[in-house]
C-alpha positions as CSV (number, residue, x, y, z in Angstrom):
1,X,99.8,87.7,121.2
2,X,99.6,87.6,117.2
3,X,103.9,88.4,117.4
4,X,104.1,85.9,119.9
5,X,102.4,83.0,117.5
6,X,104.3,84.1,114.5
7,X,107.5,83.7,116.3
8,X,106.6,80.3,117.3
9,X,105.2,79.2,114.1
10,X,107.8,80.3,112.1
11,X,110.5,78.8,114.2
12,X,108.1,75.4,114.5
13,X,108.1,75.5,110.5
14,X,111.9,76.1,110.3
15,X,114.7,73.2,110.2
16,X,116.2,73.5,113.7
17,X,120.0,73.6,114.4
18,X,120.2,73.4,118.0
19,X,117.1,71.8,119.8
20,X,117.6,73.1,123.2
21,X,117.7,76.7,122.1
22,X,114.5,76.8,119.9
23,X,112.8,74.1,122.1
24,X,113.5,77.3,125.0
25,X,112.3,79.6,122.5
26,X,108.9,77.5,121.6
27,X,108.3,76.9,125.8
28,X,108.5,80.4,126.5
29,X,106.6,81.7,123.6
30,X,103.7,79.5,124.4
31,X,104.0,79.9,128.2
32,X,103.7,83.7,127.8
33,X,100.6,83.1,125.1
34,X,98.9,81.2,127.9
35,X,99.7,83.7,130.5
36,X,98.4,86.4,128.5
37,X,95.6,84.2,127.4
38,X,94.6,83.3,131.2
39,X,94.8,87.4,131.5
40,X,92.1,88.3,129.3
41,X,89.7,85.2,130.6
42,X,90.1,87.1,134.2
43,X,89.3,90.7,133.1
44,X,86.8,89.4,130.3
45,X,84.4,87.3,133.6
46,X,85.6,89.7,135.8
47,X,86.5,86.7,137.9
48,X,89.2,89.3,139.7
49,X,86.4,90.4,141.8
50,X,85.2,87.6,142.9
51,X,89.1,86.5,144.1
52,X,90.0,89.1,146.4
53,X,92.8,87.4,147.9
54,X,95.1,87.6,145.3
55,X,97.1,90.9,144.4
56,X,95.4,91.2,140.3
57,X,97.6,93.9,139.0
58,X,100.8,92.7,141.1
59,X,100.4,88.9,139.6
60,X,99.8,90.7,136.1
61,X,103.2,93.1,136.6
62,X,104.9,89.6,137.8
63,X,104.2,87.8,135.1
64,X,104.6,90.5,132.2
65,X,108.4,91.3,133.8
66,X,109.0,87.6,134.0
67,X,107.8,86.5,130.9
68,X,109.4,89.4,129.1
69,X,113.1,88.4,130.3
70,X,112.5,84.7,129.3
71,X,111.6,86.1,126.1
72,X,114.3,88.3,125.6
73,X,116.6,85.9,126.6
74,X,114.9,83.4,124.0
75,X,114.9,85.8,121.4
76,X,118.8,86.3,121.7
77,X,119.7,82.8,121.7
78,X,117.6,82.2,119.0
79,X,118.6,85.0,117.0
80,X,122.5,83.8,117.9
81,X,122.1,80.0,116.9
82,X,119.8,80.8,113.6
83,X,122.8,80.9,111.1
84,X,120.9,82.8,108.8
85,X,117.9,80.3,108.5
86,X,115.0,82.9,106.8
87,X,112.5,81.1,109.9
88,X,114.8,80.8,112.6
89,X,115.3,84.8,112.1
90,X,111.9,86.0,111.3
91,X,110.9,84.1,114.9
92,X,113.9,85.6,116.5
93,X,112.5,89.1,115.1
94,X,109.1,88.7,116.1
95,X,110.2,87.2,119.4
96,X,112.2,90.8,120.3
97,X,109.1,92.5,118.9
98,X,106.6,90.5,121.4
99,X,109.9,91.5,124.0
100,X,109.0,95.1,123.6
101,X,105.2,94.8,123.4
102,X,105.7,93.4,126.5
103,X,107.9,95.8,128.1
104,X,104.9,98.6,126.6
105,X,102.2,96.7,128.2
106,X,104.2,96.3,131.4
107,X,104.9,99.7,131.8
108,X,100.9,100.7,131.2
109,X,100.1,98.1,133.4
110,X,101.6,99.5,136.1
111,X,100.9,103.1,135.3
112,X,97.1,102.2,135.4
113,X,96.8,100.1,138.2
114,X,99.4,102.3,140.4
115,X,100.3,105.7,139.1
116,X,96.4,106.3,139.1
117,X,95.4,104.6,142.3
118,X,98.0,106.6,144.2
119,X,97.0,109.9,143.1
120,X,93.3,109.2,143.3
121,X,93.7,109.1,146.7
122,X,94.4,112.5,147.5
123,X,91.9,114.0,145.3
């Protein structure tokens, strides 16, 4: 989350040379924030419980793998259009930063919620 805010904030802060590709970059960034934010609130209250019908760690896996391709495809236009711009590249570098933290929580995502559950069952 704190990767995700500095990328926004220091492309926010920066004099933009294309809008649509760091107006992309600001949408995703905060879309993913909220996501992750939304995340936290259901494990923190536990609210998962109560809401049986939906598929937790499958809408978690979901969003993480969608959000982390938006990123990554942010961060590359970003990084492509920042003409050397000290902001535009520091948010372009701490966008492919929150890419990979993503793709590590992803991947520990899923190996919790289903490398453990399948081999718990034959034990």
């Amino acid at each position: 989350q704190i990767t995700l805010l500095i990328g926004f904030i220091s492309v926010n802060n920066s004099p933009w040379t294309d809008y649509s590709a760091y107006s992309f970059f600001q949408i995703v960034t905060m879309c993913d924030l909220v996501m992750i934010l939304f995340f936290y609130i259901m494990h923190i209250f536990r609210v998962y419980r109560k809401l049986t019908c939906v598929s937790w760690p499958l809408a978690e896996f979901l969003h993480y793998l969608i959000g982390t391709i938006l990123l990554l495809i942010g961060s590359i236009v970003a990084a492509s259009k920042s003409y050397n711009i000290t902001g535009l590249v520091a948010g372009a570098t701490f966008g492919f930063l929150a890419t990979i933290l993503c793709v590590i929580s992803m991947w520990s995502s899923y190996k919790v919620s289903c490398i453990t559950q399948s081999t718990s069952k034959y034990r």
